[in-house]
C-alpha distance (Angstrom), angle and dihedral (degrees) to the residues before:
residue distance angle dihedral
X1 . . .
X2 3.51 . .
X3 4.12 101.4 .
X4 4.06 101.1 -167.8
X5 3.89 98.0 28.4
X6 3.61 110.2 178.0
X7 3.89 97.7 -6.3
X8 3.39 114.3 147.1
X9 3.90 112.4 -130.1
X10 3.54 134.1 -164.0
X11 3.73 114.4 -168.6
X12 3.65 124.9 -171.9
X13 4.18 124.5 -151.2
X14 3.88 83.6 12.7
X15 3.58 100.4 157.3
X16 3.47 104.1 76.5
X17 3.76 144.4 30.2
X18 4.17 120.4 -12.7
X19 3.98 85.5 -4.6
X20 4.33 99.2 58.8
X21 4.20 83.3 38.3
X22 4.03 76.8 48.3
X23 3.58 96.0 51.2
X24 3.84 95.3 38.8
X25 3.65 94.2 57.3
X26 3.54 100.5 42.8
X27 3.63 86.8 54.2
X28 3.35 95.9 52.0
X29 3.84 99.1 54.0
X30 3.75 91.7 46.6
X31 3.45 117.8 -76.4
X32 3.88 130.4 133.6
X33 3.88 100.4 -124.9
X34 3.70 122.3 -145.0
X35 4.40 100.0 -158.8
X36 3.81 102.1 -153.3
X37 3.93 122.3 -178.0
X38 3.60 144.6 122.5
X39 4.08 86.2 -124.3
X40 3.78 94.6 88.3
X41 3.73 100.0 180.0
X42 3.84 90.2 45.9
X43 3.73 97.4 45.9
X44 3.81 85.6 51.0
X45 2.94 99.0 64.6
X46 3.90 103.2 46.6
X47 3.97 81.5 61.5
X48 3.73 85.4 45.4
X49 3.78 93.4 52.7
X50 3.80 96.5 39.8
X51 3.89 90.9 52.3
X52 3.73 89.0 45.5
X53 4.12 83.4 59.4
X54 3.65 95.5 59.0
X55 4.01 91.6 -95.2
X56 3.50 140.5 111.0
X57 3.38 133.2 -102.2
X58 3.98 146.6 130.4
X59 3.58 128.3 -164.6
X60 4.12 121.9 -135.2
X61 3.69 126.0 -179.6
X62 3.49 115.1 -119.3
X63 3.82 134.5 173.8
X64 3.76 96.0 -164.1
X65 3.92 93.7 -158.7
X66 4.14 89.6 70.0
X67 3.66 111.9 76.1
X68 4.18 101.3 -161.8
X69 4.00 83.7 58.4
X70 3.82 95.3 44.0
X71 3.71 91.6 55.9
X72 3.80 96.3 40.2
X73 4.02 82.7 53.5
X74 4.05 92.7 49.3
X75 4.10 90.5 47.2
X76 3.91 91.6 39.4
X77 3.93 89.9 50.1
X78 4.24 92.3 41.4
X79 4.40 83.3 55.5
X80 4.06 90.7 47.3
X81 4.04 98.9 42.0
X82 3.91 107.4 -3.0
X83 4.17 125.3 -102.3
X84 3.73 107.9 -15.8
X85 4.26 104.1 -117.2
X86 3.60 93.6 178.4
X87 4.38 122.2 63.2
X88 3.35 123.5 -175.4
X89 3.49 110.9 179.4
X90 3.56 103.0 -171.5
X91 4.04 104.0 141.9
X92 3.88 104.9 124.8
X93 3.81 138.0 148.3
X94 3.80 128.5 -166.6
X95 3.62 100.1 -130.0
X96 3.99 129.3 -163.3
X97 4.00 118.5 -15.4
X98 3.55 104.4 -147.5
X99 3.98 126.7 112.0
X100 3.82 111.8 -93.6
X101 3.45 110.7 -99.6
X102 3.89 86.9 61.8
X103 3.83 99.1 46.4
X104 3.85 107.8 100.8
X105 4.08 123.4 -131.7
X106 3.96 87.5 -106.9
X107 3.73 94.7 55.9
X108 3.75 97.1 35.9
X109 4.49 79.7 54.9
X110 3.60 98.2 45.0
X111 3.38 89.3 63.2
X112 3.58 99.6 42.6
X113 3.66 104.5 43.9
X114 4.56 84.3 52.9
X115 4.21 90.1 42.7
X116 3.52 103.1 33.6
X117 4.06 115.2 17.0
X118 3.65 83.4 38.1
X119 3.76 93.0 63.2
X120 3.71 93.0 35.8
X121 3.78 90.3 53.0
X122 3.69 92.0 49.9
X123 3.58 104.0 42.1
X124 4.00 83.9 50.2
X125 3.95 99.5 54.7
X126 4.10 89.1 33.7
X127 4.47 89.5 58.4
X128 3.90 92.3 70.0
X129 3.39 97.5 48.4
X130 3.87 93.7 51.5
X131 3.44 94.0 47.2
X132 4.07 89.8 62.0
X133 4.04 80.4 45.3
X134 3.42 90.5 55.5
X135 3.53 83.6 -126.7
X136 3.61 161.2 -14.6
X137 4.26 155.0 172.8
X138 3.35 122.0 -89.5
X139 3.99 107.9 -162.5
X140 3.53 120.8 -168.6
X141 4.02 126.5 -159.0
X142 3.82 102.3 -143.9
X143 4.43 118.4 147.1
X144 3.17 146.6 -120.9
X145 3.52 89.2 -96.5
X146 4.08 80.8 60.7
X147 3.85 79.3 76.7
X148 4.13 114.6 32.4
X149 4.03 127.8 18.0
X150 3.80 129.6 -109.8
X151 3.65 128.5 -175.5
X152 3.90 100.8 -103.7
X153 3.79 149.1 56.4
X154 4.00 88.2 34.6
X155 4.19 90.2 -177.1
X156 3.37 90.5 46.9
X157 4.16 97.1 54.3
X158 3.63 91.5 35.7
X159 3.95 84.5 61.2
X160 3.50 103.0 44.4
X161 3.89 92.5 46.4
X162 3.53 86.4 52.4
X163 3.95 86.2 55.5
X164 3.33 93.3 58.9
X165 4.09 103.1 53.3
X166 4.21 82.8 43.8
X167 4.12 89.7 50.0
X168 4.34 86.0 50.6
X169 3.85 89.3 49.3
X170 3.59 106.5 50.8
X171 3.44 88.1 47.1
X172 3.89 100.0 61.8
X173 4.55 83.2 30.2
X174 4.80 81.9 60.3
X175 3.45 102.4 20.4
X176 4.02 85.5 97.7
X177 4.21 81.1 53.1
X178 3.88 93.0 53.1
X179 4.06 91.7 -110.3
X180 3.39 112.2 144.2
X181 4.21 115.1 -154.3
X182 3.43 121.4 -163.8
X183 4.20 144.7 165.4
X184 3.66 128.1 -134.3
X185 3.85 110.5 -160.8
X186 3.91 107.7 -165.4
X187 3.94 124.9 -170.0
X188 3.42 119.5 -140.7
X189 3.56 110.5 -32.8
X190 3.81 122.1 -174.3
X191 3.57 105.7 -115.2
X192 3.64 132.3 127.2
X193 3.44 93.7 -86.5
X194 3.58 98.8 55.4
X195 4.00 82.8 43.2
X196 3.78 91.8 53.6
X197 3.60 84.7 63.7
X198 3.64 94.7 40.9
X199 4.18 86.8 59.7
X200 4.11 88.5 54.8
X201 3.94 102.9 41.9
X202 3.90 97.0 83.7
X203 3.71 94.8 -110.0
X204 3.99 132.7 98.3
X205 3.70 108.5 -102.2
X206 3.34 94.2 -112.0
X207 3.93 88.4 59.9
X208 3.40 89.0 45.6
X209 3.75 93.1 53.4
X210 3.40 89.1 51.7
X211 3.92 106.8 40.3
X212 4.34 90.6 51.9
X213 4.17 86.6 37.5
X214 3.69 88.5 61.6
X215 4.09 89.2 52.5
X216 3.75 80.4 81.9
X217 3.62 125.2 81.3
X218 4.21 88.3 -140.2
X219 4.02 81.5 57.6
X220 3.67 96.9 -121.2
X221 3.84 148.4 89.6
X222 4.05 109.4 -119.5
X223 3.91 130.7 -118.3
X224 3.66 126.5 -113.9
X225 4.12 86.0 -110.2
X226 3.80 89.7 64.6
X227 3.62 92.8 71.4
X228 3.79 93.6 27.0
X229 4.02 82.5 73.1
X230 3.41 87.5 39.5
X231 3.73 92.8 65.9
X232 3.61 91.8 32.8
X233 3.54 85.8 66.7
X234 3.48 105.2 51.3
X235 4.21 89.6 39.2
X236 4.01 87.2 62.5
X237 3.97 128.7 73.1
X238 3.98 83.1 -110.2
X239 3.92 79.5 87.7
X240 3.96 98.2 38.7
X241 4.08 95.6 121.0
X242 4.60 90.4 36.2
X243 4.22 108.2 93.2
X244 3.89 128.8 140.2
X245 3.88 84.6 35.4
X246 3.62 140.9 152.8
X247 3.28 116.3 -150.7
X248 3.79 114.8 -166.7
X249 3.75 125.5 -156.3
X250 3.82 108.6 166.3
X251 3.65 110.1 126.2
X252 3.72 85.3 -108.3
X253 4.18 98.4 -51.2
X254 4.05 98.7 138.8
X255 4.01 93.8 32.7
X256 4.02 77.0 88.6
């Protein structure tokens, strides 16, 4: 069964890591997929290996923090497949690790204009389009540190916190327009994010792996599928009465 047949996705930072296992799945249950990233050879080839499938998919780039090329992506992708009904906004970067009084206003924006203008700018050009659709799911890639503190990456939890209160009021602001908004809040997940900052911690990889895996009460770090079904979920009409919602996969990390 084919669970998001004919849904037209947009996915944002698709070219790597939870947003090309994103694009992949979504693709494979149906879905017209929309690649977007600034990592043009990567994102390519998502499209490339969807199509090669027997799906459909084209890949745009897409800095999500500049609004003239978020809206030229949203009408480009509407003329291609029709009005997108399904957002992910999953673009994100981690940002400076130092404590706050030593991050600088440029690294402390960087982050925020990718996290939280990006999803702003998104959600914003996606909401006509869904309308016309009569329709659609807006999914949102916040954290678990969207949820409880730690003592690190203060740009980068500031932003996805901020995702979270933005996911719970668009979805009482569309509700009346039958858009459903909704967060995903992974734990670790190996991707090559999380094993950029596996190559910088001091530790082999594979200690790495091991030392953040056992952060989780199931004793391991997640895959990029994980939340791939995650999303998957919340894209289909499996999900059509869930909005405002958190939905936790963390191997157990906030059931402390």
């Amino acid at each position: 069964m084919k669970r998001v047949q004919n849904k037209i996705v947009l996915v944002t930072g698709g070219a790597l890591g939870l947003g090309r296992a994103t694009c992949l799945m979504l693709a494979r249950e149906g879905a017209q997929v929309a690649v977007t990233d600034v990592l043009d050879q990567e994102g390519r080839a998502v499209a490339e290996e969807i199509n090669r499938a027997g799906g459909t998919a084209r890949y745009w780039h897409l800095e999500v923090a500049d609004e003239e090329q978020v809206k030229r992506t949203f009408a480009a992708v509407a003329a291609a497949f029709g009005p997108v009904n399904v957002l992910v906004n999953n673009a994100g970067i981690a940002g400076a690790n130092k404590p706050t009084d030593e991050v600088t206003v440029e690294e402390w924006d960087q982050v925020m204009n990718v996290n939280v203008k990006g999803v702003f700018l998104c959600t914003k050009h996606a909401i006509a389009g869904m309308r016309r659709a009569g329709g659609g799911s807006i999914i949102n890639l916040s954290s678990i540190y969207g949820l409880v503190g730690g003592p690190d990456v203060p740009p980068y939890h500031a932003s996805k916190g901020a995702v979270r209160l933005m996911t719970k009021t668009d979805a009482l602001l569309y509700a009346k327009d039958r858009i459903r908004v909704n967060s995903i809040h992974p734990g670790y997940i190996w991707t090559p994010m999380v094993e950029g900052v596996g190559k910088g911690s001091g530790s082999s990889l594979e200690e790495f792996r091991q030392q953040v895996g056992a952060l989780h009460p199931l004793g391991h770090m997640g895959e990029p599928d994980d939340i791939a079904y995650g999303v998957l979920y919340l894209a289909s009409d499996e999900a059509k009465f869930v909005t405002g919602s958190e939905l936790v996969i963390d191997g157990g990390y906030t059931a402390r």
